[in-house]
Structure formats: structure tokens, C-alpha cells
C-alpha positions, 0 to 999 in steps of 0.5 A, a space after each residue: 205077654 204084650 205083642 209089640 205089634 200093640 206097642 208099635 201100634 200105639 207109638 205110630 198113633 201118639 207120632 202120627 208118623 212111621 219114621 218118628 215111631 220107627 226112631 222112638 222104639 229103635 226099630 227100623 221104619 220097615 219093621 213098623 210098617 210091617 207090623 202095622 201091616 199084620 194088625 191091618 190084616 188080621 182085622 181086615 180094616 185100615 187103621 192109617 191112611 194118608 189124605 192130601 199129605 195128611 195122617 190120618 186115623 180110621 175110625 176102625 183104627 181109633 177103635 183098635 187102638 182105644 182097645 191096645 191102650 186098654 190091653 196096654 193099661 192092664 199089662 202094666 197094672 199086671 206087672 205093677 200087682 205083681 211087683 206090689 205082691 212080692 214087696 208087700 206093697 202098693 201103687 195106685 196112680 190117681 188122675 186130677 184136673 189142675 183145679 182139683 190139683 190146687 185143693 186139698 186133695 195133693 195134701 190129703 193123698 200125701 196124709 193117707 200115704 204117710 200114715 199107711 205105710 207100704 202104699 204109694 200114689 203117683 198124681 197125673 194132671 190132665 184135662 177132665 176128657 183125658 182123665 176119662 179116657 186114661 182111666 178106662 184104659 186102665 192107665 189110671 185107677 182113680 181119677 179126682 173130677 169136677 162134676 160128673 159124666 155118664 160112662 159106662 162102666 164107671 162109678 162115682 163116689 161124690 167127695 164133696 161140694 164146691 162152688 165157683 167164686 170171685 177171688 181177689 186180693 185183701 187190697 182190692 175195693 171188693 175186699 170188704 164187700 158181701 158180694 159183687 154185680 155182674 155189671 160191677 165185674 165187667 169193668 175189672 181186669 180177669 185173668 180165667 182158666 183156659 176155654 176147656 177147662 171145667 172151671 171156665 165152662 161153669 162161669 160161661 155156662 151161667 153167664 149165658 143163663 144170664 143172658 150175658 156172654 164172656 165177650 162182654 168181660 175184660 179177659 186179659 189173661 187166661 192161663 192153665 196153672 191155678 197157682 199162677 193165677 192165684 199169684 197173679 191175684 195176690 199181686 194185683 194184676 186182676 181178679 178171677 172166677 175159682 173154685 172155693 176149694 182151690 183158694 182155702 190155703 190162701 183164705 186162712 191166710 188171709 191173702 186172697 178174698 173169696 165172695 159170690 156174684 150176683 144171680 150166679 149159684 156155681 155149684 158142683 160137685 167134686 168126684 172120685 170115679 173109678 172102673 166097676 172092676 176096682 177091687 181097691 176099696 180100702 184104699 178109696 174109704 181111706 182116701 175119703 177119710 184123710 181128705 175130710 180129716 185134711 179139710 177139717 183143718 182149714 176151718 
């Protein structure tokens, strides 16, 4: 049903290369550019060019191939509906942020599976700008997020609230303290999420309100696992800005101190967004039930 011209097209874009695609789908190199060759025609635009020794993407191919991932994404969840209907089952694949990752959310889709039997959930971890994309391709049902965006074509179910905070070991001198000066944490060690990330932009963001930049801190680490950084904080090595909800295991646990900062009120909200077009809205209700039954038992 799927022309492979869409998946030849898809795969020469993922490798910026006709040779790489050619080797990827065991095609030869001149089968993919006659593919390419067709699509080029039938649309009358260019989708690759070479400048200066460079690949590059059109702007009308980066239409054409946001419109193949689409029809990709709605092929495979085709063949995945009707794969479920013969089993009697169901697969949804949810999208999170490595903060959302780090919260509650794994142990309460796991919750909603094992107590509704016949359902399956596959967890993809990316970045809040891929997520977006993927879910709109139909590579993705749901996607778990933190904040919102305005897209067309989606909606937003507000899951919960949560608010960036400092984190530290029970051992370090804030440990008993009620919260922390901005003038105080610009003499400690932090280890922060990488500059892309939802969480790091929250913190500058409020630093700038603030009139104070990140420069002005001691960043001696910045990384993109949550876990390792909450390892890393356990251990000494620094303190970090987290969200609340991805250190609620630790809390209990008494092993990482969470307190506020001084004029800094990082609130947002947490988000399952989904297409307008999802008619699974069972499981959604399902999914929200188990993660409030899940946070219930970390107070």
C-alpha cells in the first residue's frame, strides 16, 4: 500500500546520502535516484540539491517529506490496528522528555498495563521538538511534555503541576535549610540538564527575569540522563535544578533534599497532548487514573 519511493525518500533524508540509502534498503544507488527522480517530477520541485559539496533539503522537499513521514506513521499504525484486532489487543506507543522519564509516569503506564490486560505501551525518549514532530507524523499516539505548545491539530490534557527545585544530597550544609539565595548557589558546584532541555530553559529563563545570567554560576557539568545526575548528587559532586517530580523516589527515600530559591517560582505545567483525531480515549482516562493512583503513594 506504502509506494517505496515514500520509503526510499525517507531514508535518503535520515542519510543525507544517496549511497548510504542505497546500502540501507539493499537498493542499488541508481534505483534511488530514480526514485527520488520520480517524486522530483510528479511534484515538479526539487527536494535535493548539492551546494558547495553540501546536501541539502529544499524547502519544498522538507514539506514533501513531513507529508511522507505522515503517511508513513499512518501505515504503520494501519498495520498495528489491524495486527491488535486480530489478537484482540492493543499497542500505543507514548512519547516523554528524559525529565518526564525520571517521574512517575514509567511506573504508572506500567500500573495501567498490568492491570488492563491485553494492552501494550512502547516508551520513546527525545527532546520536547521531536516529540512534537513524531506525534504528528502519527509516529507517536501520545506524548507526555512539560509545558505546552500552541500546534494545530492537538490538544492538551493538563496532568499535573510541577516546579523546578534545588536538589542536594541529605549531607550538604542546605540539607536542613528552608530555602537557598541565588547569591548562595552561585558559589556551589552545578551539574544542569543540557541547553535544550525544557528544564535548563525554565532556570535561565528565571535567572534573566532576575536580571542574572547563567555565566554567572558554576556549571561544572551539564549532562542529559536525570539518573546520573541524581546519582551524581547523591554522591557529592554538586547540586542541580530538577523538577520536584523527578526526585520523588529519592525524597521518600530520604536520599536527595529538595528546597526553593529565592524569587525563583519555577512552575509549569505537565501534559499528555495528543492529535484531534485520537479515538483512544479510554486508555487516556485510564492512564491519568493510574498515575494519580501511582503519585498518591509517594505522599
Amino acid at each position: 500500500m506504502l509506494d517505496q519511493k515514500v520509503i526510499t525518500l525517507l531514508k535518503v533524508y535520515e542519510k543525507k546520502s544517496f549511497s548510504k540509502a542505497s546500502h540501507s534498503l539493499s537498493i542499488t544507488q541508481p534505483a534511488v535516484s530514480q526514485h527520488i527522480k520520480a517524486l522530483e517530477e510528479e511534484f515538479g520541485v526539487k527536494i535535493f540539491e548539492r551546494k558547495s559539496g553540501k546536501f541539502i533539503v529544499t524547502k519544498e522537499g522538507e514539506m514533501i517529506v513531513q507529508t511522507a513521514r505522515k503517511m508513513l506513521g499512518l501505515h504503520n499504525l494501519l498495520m498495528q490496528e489491524l495486527e491488535d484486532r486480530s489478537k484482540a489487543t492493543e499497542h500505543i506507543t507514548i512519547g516523554v522528555t528524559h525529565t518526564v522519564e525520571s517521574n512517575p509516569i514509567a511506573e504508572s503506564l506500567a500500573k495501567f498495563c498490568s492491570e488492563n490486560e491485553g494492552i501494550s505501551i512502547k516508551i520513546v525518549t527525545d527532546s520536547i521538538r521531536n516529540l512534537y514532530k513524531k506525534l504528528k507524523s502519527y509516529e507517536l499516539d501520545l506524548i507526555i511534555v512539560e509545558g505546552r505548545s500552541p500546534e494545530e491539530g492537538l490538544k492538551f490534557f493538563m496532568l499535573d503541576t510541577d516546579f523546578l527545585c534545588l536538589a542536594v544530597s541529605p549531607n550538604h550544609q542546605f540539607a536542613d535549610r528552608e530555602l537557598v539565595t541565588l547569591s548562595e548557589l552561585k558559589k556551589e558546584n552545578l551539574i544542569l540538564r543540557l541547553p535544550n532541555s525544557g528544564t535548563r530553559n525554565l532556570f535561565v529563563a528565571h535567572l534573566e527575569s532576575n536580571n542574572m545570567d547563567i555565566n554567572e554560576f558554576n556549571v561544572i557539568l551539564e549532562l542529559d540522563n536525570v539518573a546520573t545526575i541524581k546519582d551524581l548528587i547523591r554522591r557529592d559532586f554538586g547540586v542541580s535544578i530538577l523538577p520536584k517530580s523527578s526526585c520523588l523516589d529519592e525524597i521518600k527515600k530520604g536520599k536527595i533534599i529538595v528546597l526553593p530559591i529565592e524569587n525563583l517560582s519555577m512552575i509549569r505545567e505537565m501534559n499528555i497532548v495528543y492529535r484531534d483525531d485520537f479515538n483512544q480515549m479510554d486508555i487516556l482516562r485510564g492512564i491519568v487514573k493510574a498515575y494519580n493512583e501511582t503519585l498518591r503513594l509517594y505522599k
